[in-house]
TORPA-4810 file (N, C-alpha, C, O; in nm, 3 decimals):
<nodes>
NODE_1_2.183_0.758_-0.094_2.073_0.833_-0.035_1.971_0.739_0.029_1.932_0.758_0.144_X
NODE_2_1.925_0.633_-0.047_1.853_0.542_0.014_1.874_0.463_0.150_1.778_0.432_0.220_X
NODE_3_2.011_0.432_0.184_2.065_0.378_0.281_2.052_0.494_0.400_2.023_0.465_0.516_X
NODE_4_2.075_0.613_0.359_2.041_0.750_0.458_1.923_0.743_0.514_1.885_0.748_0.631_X
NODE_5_1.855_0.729_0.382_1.711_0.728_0.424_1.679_0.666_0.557_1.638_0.725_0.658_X
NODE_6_1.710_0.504_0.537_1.646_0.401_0.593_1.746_0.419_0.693_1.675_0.459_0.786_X
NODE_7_1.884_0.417_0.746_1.894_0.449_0.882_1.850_0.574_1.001_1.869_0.598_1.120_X
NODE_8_1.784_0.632_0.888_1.726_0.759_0.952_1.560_0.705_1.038_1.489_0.721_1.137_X
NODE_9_1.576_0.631_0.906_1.401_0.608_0.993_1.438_0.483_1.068_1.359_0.484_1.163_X
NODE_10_1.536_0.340_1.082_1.568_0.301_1.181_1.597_0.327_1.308_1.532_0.273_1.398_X
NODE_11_1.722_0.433_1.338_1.741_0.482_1.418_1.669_0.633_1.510_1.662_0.653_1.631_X
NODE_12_1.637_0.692_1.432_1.516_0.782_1.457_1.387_0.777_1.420_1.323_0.882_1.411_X
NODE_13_1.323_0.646_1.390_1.177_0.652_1.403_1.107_0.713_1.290_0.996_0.679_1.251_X
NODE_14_1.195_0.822_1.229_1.166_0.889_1.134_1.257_0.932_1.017_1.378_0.910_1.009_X
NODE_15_1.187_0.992_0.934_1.320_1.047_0.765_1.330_1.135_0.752_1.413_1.180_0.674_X
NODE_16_1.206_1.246_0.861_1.191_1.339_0.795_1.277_1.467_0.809_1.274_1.572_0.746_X
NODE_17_1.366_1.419_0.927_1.556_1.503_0.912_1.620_1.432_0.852_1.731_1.419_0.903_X
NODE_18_1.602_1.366_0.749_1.708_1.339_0.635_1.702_1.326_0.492_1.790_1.311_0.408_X
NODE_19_1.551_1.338_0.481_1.546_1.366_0.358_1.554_1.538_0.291_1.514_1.639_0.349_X
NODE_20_1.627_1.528_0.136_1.697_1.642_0.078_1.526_1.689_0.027_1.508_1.811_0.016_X
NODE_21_1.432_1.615_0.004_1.335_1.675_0.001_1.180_1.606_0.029_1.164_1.508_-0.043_X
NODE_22_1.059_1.636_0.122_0.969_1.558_0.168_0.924_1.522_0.073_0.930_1.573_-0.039_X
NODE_23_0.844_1.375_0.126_0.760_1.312_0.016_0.602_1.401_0.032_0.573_1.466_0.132_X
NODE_24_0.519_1.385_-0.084_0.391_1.467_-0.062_0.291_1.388_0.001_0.274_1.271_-0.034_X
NODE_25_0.241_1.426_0.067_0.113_1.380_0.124_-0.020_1.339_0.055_-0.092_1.414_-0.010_X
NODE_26_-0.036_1.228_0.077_-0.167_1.178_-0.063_-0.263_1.171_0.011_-0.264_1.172_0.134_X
NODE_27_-0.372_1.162_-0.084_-0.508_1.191_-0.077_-0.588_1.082_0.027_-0.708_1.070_0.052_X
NODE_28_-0.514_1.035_0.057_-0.590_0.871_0.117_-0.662_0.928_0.263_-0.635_1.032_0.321_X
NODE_29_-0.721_0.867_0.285_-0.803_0.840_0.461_-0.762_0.740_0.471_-0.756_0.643_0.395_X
NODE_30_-0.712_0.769_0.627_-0.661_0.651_0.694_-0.764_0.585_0.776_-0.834_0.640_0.861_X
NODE_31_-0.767_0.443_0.735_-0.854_0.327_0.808_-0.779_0.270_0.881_-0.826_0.181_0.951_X
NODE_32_-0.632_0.304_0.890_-0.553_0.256_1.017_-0.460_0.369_1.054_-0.427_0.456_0.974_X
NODE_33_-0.423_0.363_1.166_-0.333_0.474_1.280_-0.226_0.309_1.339_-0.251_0.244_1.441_X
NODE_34_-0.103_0.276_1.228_-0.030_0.205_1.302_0.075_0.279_1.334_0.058_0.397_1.306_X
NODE_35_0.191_0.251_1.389_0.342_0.277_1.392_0.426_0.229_1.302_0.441_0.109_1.281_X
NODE_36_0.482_0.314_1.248_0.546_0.209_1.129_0.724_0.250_1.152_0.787_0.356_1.153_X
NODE_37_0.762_0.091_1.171_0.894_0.143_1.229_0.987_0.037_1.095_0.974_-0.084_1.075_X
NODE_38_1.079_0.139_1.020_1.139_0.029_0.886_1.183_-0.092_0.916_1.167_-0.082_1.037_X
NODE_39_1.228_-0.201_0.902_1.293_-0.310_0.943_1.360_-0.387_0.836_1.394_-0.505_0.824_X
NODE_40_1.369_-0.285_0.766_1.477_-0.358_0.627_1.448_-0.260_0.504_1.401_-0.149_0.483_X
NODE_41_1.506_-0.373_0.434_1.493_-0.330_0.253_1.461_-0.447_0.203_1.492_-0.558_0.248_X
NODE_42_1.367_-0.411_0.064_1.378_-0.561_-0.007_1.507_-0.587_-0.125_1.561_-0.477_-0.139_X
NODE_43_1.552_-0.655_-0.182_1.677_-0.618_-0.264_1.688_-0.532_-0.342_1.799_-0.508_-0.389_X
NODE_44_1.556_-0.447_-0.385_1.554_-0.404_-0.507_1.547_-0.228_-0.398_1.529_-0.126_-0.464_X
NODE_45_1.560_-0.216_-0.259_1.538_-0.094_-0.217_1.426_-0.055_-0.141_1.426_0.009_-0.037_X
NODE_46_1.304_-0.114_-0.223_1.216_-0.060_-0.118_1.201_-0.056_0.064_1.260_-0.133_0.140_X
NODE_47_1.148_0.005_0.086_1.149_-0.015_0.233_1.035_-0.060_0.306_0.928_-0.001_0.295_X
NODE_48_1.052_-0.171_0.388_0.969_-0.238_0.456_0.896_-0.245_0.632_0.992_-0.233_0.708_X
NODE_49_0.821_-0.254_0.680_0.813_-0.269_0.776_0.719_-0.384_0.788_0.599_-0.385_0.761_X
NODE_50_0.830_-0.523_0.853_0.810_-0.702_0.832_0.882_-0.724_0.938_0.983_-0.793_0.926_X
NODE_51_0.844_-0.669_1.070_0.907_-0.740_1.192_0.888_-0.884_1.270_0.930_-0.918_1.380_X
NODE_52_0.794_-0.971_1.152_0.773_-1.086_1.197_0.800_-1.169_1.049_0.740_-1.268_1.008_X
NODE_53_0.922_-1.084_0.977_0.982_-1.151_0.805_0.910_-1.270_0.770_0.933_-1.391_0.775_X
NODE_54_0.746_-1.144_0.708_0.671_-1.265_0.651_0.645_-1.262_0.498_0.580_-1.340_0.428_X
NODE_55_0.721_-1.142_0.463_0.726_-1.095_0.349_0.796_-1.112_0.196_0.886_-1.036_0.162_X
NODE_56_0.751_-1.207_0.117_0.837_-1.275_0.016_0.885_-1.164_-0.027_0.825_-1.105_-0.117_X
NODE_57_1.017_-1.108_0.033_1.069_-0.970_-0.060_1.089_-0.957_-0.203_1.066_-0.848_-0.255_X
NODE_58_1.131_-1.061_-0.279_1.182_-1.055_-0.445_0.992_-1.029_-0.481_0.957_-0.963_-0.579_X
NODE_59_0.914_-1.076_-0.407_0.782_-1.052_-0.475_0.736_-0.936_-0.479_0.688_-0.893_-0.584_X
NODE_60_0.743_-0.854_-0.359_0.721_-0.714_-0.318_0.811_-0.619_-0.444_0.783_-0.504_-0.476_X
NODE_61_0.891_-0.678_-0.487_0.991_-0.573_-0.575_0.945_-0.633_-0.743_0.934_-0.545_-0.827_X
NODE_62_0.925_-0.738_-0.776_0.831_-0.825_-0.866_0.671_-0.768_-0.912_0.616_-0.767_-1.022_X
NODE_63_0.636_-0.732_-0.810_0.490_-0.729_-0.826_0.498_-0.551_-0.858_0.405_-0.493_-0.914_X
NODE_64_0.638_-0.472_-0.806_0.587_-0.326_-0.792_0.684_-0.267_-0.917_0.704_-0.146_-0.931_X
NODE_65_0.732_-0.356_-0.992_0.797_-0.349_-1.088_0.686_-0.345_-1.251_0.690_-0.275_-1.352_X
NODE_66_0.596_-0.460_-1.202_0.510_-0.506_-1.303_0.352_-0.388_-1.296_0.257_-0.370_-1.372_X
NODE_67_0.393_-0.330_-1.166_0.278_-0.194_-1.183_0.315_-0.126_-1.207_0.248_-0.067_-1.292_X
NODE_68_0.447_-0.057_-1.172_0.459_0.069_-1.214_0.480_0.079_-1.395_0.470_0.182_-1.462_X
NODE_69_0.522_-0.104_-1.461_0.480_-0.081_-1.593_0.395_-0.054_-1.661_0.391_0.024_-1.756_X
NODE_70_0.281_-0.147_-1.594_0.171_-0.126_-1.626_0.092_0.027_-1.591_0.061_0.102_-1.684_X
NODE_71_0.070_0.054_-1.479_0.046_0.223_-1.505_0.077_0.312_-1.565_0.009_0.415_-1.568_X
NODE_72_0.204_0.296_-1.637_0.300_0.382_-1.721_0.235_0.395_-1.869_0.260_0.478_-1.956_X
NODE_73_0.132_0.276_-1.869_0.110_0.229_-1.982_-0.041_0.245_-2.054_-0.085_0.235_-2.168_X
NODE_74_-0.106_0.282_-1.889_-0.257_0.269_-1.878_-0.334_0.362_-1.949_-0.262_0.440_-2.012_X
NODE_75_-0.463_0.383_-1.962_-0.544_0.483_-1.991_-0.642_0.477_-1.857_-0.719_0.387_-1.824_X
NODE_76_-0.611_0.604_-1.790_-0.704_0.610_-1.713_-0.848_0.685_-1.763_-0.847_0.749_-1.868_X
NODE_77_-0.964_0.672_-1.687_-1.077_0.691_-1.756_-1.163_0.802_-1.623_-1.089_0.837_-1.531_X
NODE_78_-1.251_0.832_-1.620_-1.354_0.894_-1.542_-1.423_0.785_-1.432_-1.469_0.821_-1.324_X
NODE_79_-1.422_0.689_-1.465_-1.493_0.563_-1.418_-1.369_0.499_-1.315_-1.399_0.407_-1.239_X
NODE_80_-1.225_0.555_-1.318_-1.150_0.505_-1.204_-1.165_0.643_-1.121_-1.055_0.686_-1.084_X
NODE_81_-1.284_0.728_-1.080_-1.236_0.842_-0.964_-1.114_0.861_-0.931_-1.070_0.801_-0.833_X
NODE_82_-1.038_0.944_-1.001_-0.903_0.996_-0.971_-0.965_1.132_-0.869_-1.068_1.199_-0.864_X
NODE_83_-0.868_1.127_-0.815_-0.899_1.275_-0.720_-0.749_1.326_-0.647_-0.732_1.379_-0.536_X
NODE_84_-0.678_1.300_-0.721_-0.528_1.370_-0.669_-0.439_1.309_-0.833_-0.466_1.221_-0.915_X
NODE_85_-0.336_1.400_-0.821_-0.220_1.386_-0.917_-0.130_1.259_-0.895_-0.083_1.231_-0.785_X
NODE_86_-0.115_1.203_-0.983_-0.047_1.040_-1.036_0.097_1.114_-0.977_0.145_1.222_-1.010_X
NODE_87_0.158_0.989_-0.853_0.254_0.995_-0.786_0.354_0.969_-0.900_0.467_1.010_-0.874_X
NODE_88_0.340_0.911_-1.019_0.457_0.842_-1.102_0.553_0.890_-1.092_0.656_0.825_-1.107_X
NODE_89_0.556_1.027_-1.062_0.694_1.123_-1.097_0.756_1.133_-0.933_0.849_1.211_-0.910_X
NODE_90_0.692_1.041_-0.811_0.777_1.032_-0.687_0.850_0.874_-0.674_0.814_0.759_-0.696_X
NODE_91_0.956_0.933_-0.633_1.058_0.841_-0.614_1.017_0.762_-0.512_1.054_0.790_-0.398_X
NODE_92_0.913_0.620_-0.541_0.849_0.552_-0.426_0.977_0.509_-0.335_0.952_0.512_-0.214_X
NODE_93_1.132_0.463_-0.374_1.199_0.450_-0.305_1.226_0.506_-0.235_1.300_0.453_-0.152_X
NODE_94_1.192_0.636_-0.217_1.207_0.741_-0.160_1.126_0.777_-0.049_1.161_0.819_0.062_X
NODE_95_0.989_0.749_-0.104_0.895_0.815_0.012_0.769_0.687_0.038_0.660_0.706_0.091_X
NODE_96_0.831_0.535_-0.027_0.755_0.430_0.006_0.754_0.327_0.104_0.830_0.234_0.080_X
NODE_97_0.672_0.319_0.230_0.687_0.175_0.298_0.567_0.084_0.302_0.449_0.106_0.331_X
NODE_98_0.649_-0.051_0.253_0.548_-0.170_0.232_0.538_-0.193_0.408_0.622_-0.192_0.498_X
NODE_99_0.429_-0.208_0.406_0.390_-0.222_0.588_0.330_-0.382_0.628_0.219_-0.410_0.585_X
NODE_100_0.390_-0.466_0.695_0.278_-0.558_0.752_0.190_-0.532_0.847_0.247_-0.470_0.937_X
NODE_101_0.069_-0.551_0.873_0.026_-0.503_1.037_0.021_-0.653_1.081_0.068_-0.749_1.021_X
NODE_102_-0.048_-0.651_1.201_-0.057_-0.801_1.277_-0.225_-0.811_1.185_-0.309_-0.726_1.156_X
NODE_103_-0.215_-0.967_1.159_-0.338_-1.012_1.083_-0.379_-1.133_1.117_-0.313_-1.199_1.198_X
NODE_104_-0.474_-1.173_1.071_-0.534_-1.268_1.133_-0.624_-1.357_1.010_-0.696_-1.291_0.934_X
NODE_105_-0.617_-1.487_0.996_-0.733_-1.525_0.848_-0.872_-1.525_0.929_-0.882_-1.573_1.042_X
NODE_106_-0.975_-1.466_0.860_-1.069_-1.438_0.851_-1.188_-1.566_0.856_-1.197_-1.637_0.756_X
NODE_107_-1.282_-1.593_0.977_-1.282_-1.700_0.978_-1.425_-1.693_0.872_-1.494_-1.791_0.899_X
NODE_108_-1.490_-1.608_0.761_-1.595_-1.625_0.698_-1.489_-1.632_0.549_-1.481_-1.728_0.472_X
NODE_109_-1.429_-1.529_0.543_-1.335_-1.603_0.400_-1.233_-1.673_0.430_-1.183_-1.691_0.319_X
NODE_110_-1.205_-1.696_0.461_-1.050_-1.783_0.449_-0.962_-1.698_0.436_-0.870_-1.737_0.508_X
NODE_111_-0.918_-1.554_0.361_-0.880_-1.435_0.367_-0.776_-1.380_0.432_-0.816_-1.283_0.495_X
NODE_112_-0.658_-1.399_0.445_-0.524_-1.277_0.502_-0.611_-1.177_0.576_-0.716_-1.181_0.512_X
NODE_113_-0.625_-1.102_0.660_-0.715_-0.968_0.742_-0.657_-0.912_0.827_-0.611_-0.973_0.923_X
NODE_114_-0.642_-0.738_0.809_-0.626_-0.727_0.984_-0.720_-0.611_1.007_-0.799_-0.573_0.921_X
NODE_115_-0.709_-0.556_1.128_-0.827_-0.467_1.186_-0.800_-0.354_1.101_-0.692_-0.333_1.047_X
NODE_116_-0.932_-0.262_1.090_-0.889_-0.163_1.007_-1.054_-0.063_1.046_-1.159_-0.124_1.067_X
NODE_117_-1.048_0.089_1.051_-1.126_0.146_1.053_-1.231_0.194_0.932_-1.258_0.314_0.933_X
NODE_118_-1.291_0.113_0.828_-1.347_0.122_0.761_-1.471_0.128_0.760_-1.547_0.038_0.798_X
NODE_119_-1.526_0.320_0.683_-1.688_0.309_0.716_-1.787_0.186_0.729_-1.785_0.074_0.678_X
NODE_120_-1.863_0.241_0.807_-1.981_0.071_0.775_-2.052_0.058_0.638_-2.058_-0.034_0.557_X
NODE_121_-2.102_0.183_0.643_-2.144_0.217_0.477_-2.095_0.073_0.366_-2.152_-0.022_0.313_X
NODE_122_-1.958_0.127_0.372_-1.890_0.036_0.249_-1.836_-0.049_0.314_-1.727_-0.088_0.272_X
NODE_123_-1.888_-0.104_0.432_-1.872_-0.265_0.469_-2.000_-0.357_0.404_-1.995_-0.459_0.335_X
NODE_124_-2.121_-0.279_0.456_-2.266_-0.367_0.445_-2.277_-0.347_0.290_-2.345_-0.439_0.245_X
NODE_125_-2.233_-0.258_0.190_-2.211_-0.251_-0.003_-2.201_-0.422_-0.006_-2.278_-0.513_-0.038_X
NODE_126_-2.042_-0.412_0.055_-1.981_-0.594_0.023_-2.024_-0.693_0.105_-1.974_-0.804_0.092_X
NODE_127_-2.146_-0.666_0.225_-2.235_-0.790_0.261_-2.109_-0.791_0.376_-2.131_-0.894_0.440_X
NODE_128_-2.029_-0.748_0.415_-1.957_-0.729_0.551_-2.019_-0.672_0.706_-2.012_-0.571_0.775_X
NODE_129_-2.086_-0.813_0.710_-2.196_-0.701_0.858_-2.202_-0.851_0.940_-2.202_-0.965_0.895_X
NODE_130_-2.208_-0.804_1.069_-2.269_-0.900_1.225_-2.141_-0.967_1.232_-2.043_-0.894_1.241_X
NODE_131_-2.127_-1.063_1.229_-2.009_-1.199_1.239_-1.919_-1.204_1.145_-1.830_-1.288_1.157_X
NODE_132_-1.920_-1.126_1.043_-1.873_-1.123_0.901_-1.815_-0.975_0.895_-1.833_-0.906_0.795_X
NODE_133_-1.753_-0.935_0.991_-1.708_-0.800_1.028_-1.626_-0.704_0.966_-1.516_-0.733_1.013_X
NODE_134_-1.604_-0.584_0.873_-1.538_-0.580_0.767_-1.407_-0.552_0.833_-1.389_-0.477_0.929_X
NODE_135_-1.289_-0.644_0.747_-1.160_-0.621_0.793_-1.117_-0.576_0.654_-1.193_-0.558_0.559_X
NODE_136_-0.979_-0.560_0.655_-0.886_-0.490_0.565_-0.742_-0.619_0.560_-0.680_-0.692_0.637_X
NODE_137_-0.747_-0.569_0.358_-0.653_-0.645_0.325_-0.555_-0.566_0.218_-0.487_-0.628_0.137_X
NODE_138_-0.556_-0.404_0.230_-0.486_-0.366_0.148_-0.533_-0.221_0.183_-0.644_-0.204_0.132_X
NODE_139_-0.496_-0.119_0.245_-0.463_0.008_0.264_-0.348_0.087_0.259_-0.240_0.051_0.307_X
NODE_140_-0.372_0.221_0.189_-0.315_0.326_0.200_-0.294_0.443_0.362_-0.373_0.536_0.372_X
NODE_141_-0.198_0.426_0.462_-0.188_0.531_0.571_-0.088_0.627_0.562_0.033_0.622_0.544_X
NODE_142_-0.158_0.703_0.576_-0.083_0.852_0.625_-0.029_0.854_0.431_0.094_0.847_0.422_X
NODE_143_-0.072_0.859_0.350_0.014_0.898_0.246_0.094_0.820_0.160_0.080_0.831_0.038_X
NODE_144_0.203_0.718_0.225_0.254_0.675_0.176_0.346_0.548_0.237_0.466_0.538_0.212_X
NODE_145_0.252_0.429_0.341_0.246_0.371_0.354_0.115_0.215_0.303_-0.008_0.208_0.310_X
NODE_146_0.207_0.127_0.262_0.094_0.049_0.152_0.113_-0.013_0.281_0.226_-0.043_0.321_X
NODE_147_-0.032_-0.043_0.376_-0.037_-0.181_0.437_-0.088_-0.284_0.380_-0.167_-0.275_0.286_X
NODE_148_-0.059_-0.368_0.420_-0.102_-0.502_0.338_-0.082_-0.666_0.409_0.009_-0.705_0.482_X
NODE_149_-0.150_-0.709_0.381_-0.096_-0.872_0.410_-0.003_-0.928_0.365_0.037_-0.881_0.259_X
NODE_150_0.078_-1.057_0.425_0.217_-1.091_0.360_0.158_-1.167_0.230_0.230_-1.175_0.130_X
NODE_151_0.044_-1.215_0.228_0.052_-1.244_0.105_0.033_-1.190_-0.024_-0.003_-1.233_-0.134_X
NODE_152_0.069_-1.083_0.024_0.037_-0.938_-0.087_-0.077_-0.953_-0.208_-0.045_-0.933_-0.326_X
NODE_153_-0.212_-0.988_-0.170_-0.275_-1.068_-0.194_-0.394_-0.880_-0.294_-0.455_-0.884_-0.401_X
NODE_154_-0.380_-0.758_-0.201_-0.416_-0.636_-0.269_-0.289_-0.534_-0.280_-0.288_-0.417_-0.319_X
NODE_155_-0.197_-0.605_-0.240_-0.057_-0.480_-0.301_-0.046_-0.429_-0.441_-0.011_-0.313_-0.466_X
NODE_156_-0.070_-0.499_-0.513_-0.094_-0.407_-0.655_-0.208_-0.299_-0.704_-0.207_-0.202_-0.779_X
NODE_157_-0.301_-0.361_-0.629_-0.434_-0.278_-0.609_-0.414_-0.176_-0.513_-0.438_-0.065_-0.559_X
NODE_158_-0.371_-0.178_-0.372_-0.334_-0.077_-0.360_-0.221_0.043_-0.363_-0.219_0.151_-0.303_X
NODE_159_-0.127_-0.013_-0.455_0.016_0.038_-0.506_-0.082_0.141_-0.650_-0.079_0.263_-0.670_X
NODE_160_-0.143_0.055_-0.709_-0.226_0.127_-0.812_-0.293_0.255_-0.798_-0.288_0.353_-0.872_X
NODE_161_-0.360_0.234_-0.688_-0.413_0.355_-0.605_-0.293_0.441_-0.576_-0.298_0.551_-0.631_X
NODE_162_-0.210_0.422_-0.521_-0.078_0.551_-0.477_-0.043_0.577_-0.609_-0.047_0.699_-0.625_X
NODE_163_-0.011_0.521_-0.708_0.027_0.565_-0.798_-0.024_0.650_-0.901_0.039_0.740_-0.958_X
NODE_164_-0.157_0.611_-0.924_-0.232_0.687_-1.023_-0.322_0.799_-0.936_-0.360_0.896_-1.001_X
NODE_165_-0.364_0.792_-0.771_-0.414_0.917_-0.756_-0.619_0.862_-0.788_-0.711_0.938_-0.818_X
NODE_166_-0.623_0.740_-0.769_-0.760_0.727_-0.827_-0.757_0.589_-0.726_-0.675_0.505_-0.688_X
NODE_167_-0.935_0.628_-0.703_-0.988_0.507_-0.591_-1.033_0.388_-0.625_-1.009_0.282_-0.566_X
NODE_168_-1.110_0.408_-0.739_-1.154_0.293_-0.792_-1.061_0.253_-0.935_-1.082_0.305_-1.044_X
NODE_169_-0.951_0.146_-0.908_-0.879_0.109_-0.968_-0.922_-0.095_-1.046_-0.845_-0.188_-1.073_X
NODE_170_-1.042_-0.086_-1.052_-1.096_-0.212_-1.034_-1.181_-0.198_-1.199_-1.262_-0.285_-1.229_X
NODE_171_-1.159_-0.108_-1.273_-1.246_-0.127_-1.397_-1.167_-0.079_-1.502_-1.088_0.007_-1.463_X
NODE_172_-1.160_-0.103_-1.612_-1.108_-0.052_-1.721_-0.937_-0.104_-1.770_-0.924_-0.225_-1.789_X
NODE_173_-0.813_-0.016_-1.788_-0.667_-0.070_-1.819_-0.644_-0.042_-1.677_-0.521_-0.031_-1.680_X
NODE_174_-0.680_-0.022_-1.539_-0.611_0.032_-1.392_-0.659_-0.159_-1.352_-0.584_-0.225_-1.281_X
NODE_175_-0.771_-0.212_-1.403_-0.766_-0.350_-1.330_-0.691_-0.446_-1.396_-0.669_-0.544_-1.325_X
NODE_176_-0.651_-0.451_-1.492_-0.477_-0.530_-1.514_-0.409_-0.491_-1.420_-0.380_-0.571_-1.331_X
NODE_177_-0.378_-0.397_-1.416_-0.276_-0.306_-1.293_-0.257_-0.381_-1.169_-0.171_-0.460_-1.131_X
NODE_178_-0.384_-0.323_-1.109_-0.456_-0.360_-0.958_-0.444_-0.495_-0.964_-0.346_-0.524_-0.895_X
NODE_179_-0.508_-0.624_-1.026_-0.481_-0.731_-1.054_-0.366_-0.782_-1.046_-0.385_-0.889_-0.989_X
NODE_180_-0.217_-0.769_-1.076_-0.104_-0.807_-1.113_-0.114_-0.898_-0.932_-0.176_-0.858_-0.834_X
NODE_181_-0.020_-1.036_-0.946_-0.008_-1.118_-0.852_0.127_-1.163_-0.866_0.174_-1.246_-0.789_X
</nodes>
């Protein structure tokens, strides 16, 4: 089924005539509008889009192995804002793509970055203002695409987020989680 999958969305752009049943649509706002076209698997299945193979794959399957333990395991609290139902029970192989976008290091952090539509609000919170412009190093689009940098540097943090259904994954047993490297 997985191999269906992924020549479906190779060759047609899309899965969504081949999958036996859709993935659900999550709660996220999108801070990016990319194209996401698959360009592989990592060994373990997931599906990728790394058209410039910058992506340590055994890590991508490493790192999403060691969250989905750890979430399995967690106590979530009031203090991680959950606001949608814990994906655990979707088959991320199913309805997951690890995404690269084009990025760039950041010349005030040193930082993996790429462009991303994020309120200003919660740019100027983290002191992200004038020359210091807020970019993105780990988003959720359209549902169920994790973009991210190759150095998967917030993929657990934001894998944490798809998984548990909660935004602030940065306090309590969800930041072991989010944390994992």
């Amino acid at each position: 089924m997985r191999f269906i999958r992924l020549m479906c969305m190779v060759v047609l752009g899309s899965s969504s005539g081949c999958q036996t049943r859709p993935c659900e649509v999550r709660w996220t706002h999108n801070v990016t509008q990319l194209p996401v076209h698959v360009t592989g698997q990592t060994p373990g299945e997931l599906l990728i889009d790394d058209p410039s193979l910058e992506l340590h794959q055994e890590d991508v399957d490493r790192i999403t192995a060691e969250v989905i333990a750890c979430v399995s395991s967690a106590t979530i609290t009031r203090d991680n804002l959950c606001v949608d139902e814990p994906a655990m029970g979707t088959d991320i192989y199913q309805c997951m793509v690890v995404k690269v976008p084009k990025w760039q290091y950041s010349a005030c952090t040193g930082e993996q970055v790429y462009d991303c539509d994020v309120p200003a609000e919660s740019c100027s919170i983290k002191g992200q203002t004038g020359s210091c412009a807020c970019r993105c190093r780990g988003a959720i689009q359209d549902g169920y695409v994790m973009v991210v940098t190759p150095n998967l540097k917030l993929y657990a943090g934001t894998l944490t987020q798809y998984l548990t259904g909660c935004w602030y994954v940065w306090t309590g047993d969800l930041e072991r989680c989010a944390s994992i490297q």
